[in-house]
N, C-alpha and C positions, 0 to 999 in steps of 0.2 A: 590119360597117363602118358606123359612126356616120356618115349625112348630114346636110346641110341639107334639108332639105322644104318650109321657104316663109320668105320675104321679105313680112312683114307690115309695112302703113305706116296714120297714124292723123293727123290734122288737128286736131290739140289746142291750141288756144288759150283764155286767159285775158283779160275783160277787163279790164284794169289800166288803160283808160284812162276808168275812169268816177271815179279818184280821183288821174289826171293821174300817177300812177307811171310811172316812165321816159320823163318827156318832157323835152325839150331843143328847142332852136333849129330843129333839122331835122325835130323828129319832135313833133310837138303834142301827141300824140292815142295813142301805141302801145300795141295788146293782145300782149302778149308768149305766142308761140306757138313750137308746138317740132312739125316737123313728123318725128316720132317712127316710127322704125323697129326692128323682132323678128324676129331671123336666128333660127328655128325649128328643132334638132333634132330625129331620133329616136331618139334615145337613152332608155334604160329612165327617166331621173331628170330630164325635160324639160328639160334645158340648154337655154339661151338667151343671145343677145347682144343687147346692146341699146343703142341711139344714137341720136342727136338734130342736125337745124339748127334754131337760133332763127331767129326770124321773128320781126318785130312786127305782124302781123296778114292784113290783106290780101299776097295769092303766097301764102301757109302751104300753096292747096291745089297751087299751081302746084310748090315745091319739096317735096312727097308724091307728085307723080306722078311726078316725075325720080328719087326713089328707087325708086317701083315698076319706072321702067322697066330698073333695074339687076338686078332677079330673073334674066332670064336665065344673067346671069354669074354667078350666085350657090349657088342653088338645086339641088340633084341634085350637089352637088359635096362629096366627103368632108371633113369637118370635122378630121381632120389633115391634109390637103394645104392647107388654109387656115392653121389656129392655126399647123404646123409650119415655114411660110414666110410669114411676115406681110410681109416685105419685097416679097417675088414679088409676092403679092397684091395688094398696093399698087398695084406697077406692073401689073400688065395690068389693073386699074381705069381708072388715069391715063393707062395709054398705048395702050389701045383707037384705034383709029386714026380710028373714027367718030364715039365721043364727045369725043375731043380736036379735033375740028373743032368743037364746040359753046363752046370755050374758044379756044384750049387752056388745061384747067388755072387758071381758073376762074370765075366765076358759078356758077347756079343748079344745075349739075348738077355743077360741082369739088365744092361743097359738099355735094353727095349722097354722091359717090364718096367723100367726109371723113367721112359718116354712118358709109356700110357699112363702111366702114376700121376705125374707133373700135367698130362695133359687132362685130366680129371680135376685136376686140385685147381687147375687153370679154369673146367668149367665150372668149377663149384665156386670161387671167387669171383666169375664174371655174375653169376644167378647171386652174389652175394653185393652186388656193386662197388667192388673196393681190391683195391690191387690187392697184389699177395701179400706183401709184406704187413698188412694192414689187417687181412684177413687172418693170417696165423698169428699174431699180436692179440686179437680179439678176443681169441682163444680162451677159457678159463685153463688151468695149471691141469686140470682134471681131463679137460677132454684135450691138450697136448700129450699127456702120456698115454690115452687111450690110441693115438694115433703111431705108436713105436711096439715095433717088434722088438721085447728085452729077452728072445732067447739066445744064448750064447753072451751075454753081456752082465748079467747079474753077478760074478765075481769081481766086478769093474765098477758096475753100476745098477743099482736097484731100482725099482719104480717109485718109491719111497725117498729114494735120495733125488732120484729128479723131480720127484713132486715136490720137494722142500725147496731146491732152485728155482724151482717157477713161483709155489708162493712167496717168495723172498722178493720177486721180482715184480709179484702184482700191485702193491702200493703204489709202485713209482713208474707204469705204463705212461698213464695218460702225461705225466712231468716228459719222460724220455720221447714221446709221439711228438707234440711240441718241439721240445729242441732237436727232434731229427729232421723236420720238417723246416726248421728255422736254420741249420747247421747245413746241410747234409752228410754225407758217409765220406769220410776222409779215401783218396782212391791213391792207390801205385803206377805209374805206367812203363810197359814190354815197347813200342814202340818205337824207341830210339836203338832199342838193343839186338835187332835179329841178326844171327851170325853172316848174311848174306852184305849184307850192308857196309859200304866202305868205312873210312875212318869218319874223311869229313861227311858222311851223311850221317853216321851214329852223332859225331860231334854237334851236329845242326840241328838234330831234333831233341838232343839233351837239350840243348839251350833253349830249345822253343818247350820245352816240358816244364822248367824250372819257370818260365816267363809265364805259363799257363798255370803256374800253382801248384805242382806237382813238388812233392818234397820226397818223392824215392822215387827210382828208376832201377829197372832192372836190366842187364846185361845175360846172354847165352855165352855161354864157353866150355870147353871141353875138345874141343875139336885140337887144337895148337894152343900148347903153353906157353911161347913167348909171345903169338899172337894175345893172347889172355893176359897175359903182363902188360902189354902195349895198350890194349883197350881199354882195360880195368884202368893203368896210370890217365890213359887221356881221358878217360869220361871224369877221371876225379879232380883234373887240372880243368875240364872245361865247367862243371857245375859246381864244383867249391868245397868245401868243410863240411859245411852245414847239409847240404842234401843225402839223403842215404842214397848207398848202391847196394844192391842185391844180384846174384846170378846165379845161373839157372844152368845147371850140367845135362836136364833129360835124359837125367839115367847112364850116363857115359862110362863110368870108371868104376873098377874094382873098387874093392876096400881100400886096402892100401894106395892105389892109384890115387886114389880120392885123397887122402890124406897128403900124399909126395904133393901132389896138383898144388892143392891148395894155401901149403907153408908159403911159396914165394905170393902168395895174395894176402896177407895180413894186415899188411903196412898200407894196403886200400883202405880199410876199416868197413867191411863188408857189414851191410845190414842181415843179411841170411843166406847160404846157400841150399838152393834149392834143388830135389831130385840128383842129389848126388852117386846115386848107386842105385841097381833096381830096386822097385817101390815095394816088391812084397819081401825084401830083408830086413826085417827087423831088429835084427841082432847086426848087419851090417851098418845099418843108419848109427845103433848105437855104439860102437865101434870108431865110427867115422866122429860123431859127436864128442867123444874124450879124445879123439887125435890130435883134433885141430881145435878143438877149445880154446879161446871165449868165441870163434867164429859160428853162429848160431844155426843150426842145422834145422830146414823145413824137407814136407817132403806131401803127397797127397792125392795130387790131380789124377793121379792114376791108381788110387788105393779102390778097392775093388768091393770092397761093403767094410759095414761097421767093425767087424771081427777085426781086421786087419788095423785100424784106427784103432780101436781097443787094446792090441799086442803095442803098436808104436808107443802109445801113451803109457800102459804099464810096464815099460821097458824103458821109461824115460828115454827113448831115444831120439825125443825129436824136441826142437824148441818151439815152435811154430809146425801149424798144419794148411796147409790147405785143401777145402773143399771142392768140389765139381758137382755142378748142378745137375748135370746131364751123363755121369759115369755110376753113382751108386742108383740105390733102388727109389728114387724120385726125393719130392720131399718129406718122406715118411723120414727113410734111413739118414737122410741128412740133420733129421731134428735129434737123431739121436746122437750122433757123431756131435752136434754143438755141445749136446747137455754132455758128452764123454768130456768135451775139451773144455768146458767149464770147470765140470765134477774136478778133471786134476788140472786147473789153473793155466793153461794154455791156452794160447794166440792163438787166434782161426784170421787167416790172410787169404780170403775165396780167389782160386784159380779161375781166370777170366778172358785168357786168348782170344781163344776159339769164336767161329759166327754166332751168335747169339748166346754165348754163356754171360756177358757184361749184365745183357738185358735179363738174362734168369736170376744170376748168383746173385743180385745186388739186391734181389727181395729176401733172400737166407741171411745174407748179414743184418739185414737192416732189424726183420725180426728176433735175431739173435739178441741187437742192442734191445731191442725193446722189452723182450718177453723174458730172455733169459739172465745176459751176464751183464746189463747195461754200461758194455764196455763199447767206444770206438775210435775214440783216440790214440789210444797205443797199436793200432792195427788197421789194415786198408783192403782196400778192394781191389784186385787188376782189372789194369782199363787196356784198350787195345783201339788206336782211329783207326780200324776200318769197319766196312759191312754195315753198319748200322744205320745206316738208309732201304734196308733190306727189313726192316723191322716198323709195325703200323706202330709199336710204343717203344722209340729208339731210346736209350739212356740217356739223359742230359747230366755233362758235367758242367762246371761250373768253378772256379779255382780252385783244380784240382780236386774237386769234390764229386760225389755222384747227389746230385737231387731225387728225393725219397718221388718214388711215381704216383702216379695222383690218378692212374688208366685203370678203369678195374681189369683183374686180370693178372698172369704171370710174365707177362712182356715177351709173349714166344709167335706170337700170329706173326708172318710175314706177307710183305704185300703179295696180289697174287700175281702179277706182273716181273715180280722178281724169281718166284715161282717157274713161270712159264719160260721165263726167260734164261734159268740156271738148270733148267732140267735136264741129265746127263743121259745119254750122249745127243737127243735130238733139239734142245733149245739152241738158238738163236745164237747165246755167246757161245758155245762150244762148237757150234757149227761153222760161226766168222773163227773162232780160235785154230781149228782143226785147218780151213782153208789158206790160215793166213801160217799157218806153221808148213803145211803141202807147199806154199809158194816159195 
């Protein structure tokens, strides 16, 4: 009988912030880090599962210890009483009775329990030889809802009503597998937009975004409103009519702040604004959404589990959502959060920065299309060029598209050499970084 034998965790960070990559109004300065965890078999052929929280740098060691301290419940446990009940697992994760007092359900240790989740779902896909997207697609309707925790959600959504969404959806799998396959996943890209970045380099990589097939582009602002006016006008003078622009506040401004901000941005013709006020105001988002109406209000990456997705949604307060692979409770809580933004008719637009969230989220959309709302055209995926050479199954896009993965697996393994070589504080790059900052 095939175990688990150890719960391995690694403090991998990049610094991205010596060339102002991913920085924003909130965040000046982020070295994107993934504090990376290896559910260990012994099995003859070293099977392995493997998953990630981002980080932007500082906590990366604090959220690697809260995965170590999940080994007990992990470790010495047959690896099909895991793979074979990924839903079960889930729950005595999430509904442990000691760690749910550290939440409940989420911060720095939901997000753990979201790691080991994904990296289970990651080993049950590789024993299953078919990437994820493919593997939760597979899925009958029946054993997708067996895999969601519906407490606290049944005044929202029943088990019964997402069973009718999935069988609505099972005829037309194998039609949607085909043209995802033939198509890909329509993508967005962050890229030209981080607030660190001068004009002409925001200007230079819009243009090279729009030449690569990319038809939205998203901008950070929040920081200075006539800088926001100035950048919002050039990126719309340099990529034209036709492409959408989106920005992205990170949480920056009050209610009303949000609202004053936003009037002198109209006349851009903004595809969404996103993260405009903190993530768990509900009532603020929805506030902000009749302010500045028809300008369409997302909000997500840092929504904290279902519950909260569930207030936004029956609060109409948001028009679009985004998801994060690597912040709720793996892809259990994320299947539920799709079937919530189905059930009431909203856009799921997966939040994708961060190191390795392109290569995780883009298997949650893809199954979305397939299994649940066989939507992807009206909605995209965030892409982000960098890190992804850090990744043994990197994302491929392709005009502006993401190609469906074809690796079995969750796309979360990293090379081990990228590993060894990002390990804080004693790898290699931080070693030259720390010397060459001393000089």
């Amino acid at each position: 009988m095939v175990k688990i034998i150890a719960l391995e965790t690694f403090d991998v960070r990049f610094p991205t912030s010596l060339a102002h990559d991913g920085s924003d109004a909130m965040n000046p300065d982020p070295d994107y880090s993934a504090a990376y965890v290896v559910l260990k078999t012994d099995s003859p052929d070293k099977l392995a599962g493997y998953g990630l929280v981002f980080t932007i740098g500082r906590g990366n060691d604090i959220q690697t210890t809260a995965l170590a301290a999940l080994a007990p419940m992990v470790v010495g446990r047959p690896v099909n009483e895991i793979v074979g009940d990924l839903g079960a697992f889930a729950r005595q994760l999430t509904g442990d009775s000691q760690l749910r007092w550290l939440g409940p359900e989420k911060g720095v240790m939901h997000m753990a329990i979201g790691a080991v989740i994904n990296a289970a779902w990651d080993l049950a896909a590789r024993m299953a030889n078919k990437p994820m997207w493919r593997f939760i697609a597979d899925m009958s309707p029946e054993q997708l809802v067996e895999q969601i925790d519906f407490r606290y959600l049944t005044d929202a959504l029943t088990p019964e009503q997402a069973l009718a969404i999935l069988r609505e959806a099972e005829p037309h799998k194998q039609a949607r597998i085909a043209q995802l396959e033939a198509e890909g996943y329509p993508a967005y890209t962050t890229s030209p937009g981080w607030l660190g970045y001068s004009d002409e380099k925001m200007q230079r990589l819009a243009r090279k975004a729009v030449e690569d097939g990319f038809r939205t582009i998203k901008l950070k602002v929040g920081l200075n409103l006539q800088d926001d006016i100035r950048r919002c006008h050039l990126a719309r003078e340099t990529v034209g009519p036709d492409i959408a622009i989106a920005v992205d506040a990170n949480q920056r401004w009050d209610v009303q702040a949000a609202i004053d901000w936003l009037q002198p941005l109209k006349d851009v013709g903004l595809a969404w604004v996103e993260e405009p006020t903190n993530p768990d105001d509900v009532l603020g988002h929805a506030a902000i959404r009749r302010g500045v109406s028809p300008i369409p209000i997302s909000t997500g990456e840092h929504g904290q589990n279902r519950v909260l997705f569930k207030q936004l949604l029956q609060a109409g307060a948001v028009d679009l959502i985004q998801i994060d692979a690597a912040r709720v409770g793996g892809v259990n809580e994320n299947l539920a959060i799709l079937l919530l933004a189905a059930h009431f008719g909203v856009r799921v637009f997966p939040h994708a920065g961060g190191v390795g969230l392109c290569e995780l989220v883009q298997h949650l959309a893809m199954a979305d299309f397939v299994a649940i709302t066989g939507k992807k055209d009206d909605r995209a995926i965030e892409f982000v060029d960098h890190l992804h050479e850090h990744f043994v199954d990197p994302v491929r896009i392709v005009d502006g598209r993401y190609l469906a993965p074809t690796t079995p697996g969750f796309s979360a393994r990293m090379h081990d050499a990228s590993i060894s070589d990002h390990l804080f504080p004693n790898g290699i790059v931080w070693k030259n970084t720390a010397l060459a900052e001393a000089g």
